[in-house]
GUMI-909350 format. One record per residue (C-alpha): residue number from 1; residue in one letter; x, y, z. Coordinates in Angstrom, 2 decimals. Layout:
! residues N
k, r, xx, yy, zz
NUM, a, X, Y, Z
...
END
This chain:
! residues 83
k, r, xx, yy, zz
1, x, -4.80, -0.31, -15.94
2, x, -3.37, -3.35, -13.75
3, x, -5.72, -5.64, -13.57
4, x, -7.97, -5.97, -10.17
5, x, -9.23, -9.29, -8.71
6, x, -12.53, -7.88, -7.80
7, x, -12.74, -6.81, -11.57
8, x, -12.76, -3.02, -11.58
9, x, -11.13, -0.47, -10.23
10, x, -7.09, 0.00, -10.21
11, x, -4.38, -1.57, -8.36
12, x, -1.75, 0.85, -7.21
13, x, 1.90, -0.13, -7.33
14, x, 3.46, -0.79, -3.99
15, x, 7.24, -1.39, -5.00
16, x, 9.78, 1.62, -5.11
17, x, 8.82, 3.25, -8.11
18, x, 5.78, 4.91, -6.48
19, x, 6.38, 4.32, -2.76
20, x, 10.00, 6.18, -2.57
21, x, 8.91, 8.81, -0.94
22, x, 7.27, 6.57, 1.67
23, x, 9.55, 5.87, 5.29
24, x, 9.34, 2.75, 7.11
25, x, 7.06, 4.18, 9.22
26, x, 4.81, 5.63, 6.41
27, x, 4.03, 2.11, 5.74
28, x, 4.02, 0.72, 9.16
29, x, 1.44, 3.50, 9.67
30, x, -0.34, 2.49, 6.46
31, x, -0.79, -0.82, 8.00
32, x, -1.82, -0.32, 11.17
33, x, -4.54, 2.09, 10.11
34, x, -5.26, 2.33, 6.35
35, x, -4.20, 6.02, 6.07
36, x, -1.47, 7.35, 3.82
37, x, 0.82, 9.73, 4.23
38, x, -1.21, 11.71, 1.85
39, x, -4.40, 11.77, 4.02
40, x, -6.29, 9.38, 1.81
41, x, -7.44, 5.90, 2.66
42, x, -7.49, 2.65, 1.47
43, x, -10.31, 0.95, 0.03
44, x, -11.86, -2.07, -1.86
45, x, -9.54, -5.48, -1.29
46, x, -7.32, -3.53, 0.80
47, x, -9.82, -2.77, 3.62
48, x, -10.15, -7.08, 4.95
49, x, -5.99, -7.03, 4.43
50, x, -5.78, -3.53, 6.98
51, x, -8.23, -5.06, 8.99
52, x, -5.67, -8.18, 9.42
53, x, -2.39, -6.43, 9.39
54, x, -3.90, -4.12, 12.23
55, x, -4.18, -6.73, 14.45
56, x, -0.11, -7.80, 13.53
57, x, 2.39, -6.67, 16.17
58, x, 4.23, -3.42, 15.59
59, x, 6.91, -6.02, 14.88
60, x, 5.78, -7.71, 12.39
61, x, 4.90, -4.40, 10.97
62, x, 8.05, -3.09, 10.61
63, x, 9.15, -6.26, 9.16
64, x, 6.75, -5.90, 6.35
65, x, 7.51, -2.43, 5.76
66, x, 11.32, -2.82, 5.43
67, x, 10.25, -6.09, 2.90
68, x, 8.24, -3.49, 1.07
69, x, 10.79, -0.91, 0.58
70, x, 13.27, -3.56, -0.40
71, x, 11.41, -4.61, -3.33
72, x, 13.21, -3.12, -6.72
73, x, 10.92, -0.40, -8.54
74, x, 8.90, -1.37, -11.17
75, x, 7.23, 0.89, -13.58
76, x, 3.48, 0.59, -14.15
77, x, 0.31, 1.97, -14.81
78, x, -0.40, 5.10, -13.71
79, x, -3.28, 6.48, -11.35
80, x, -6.43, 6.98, -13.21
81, x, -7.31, 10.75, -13.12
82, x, -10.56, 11.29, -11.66
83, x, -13.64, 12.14, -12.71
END
């Protein structure tokens, strides 16, 4: 499990190895509301940071988005089954 800083809970990967299927505007969208492409939402420390980045520009955004999907995949943990 990658390690949280609120101390539980798991931290999902955001570089290309699990976001590939994700556009642009996936994770603009992601951003601006806390949804996923998925229908799920985001919770724990990612709530304050959608809170912030909703209040970005559609700009900035997109900026962030295309820095996301630029990062190189990296392989880790999987998602937890649940319960």
């Amino acid at each position: 499990m990658r390690s949280n800083p609120e101390g539980e809970g798991w931290v999902p990967n955001i570089t290309q190895a699990a976001l590939k299927d994700y556009s642009d505007k996936d994770i603009v969208y992601l951003l601006e509301t806390g949804n996923t492409p998925e229908g799920d939402s985001v919770g724990g420390a990612m709530a304050p940071v959608i809170r912030n980045t909703s209040q970005l520009t559609p700009q900035d955004r997109e900026a962030m988005a295309v820095y996301i999907k630029s990062l190189p995949p990296v392989e880790g943990p999987k998602k937890p089954e649940k319960r």
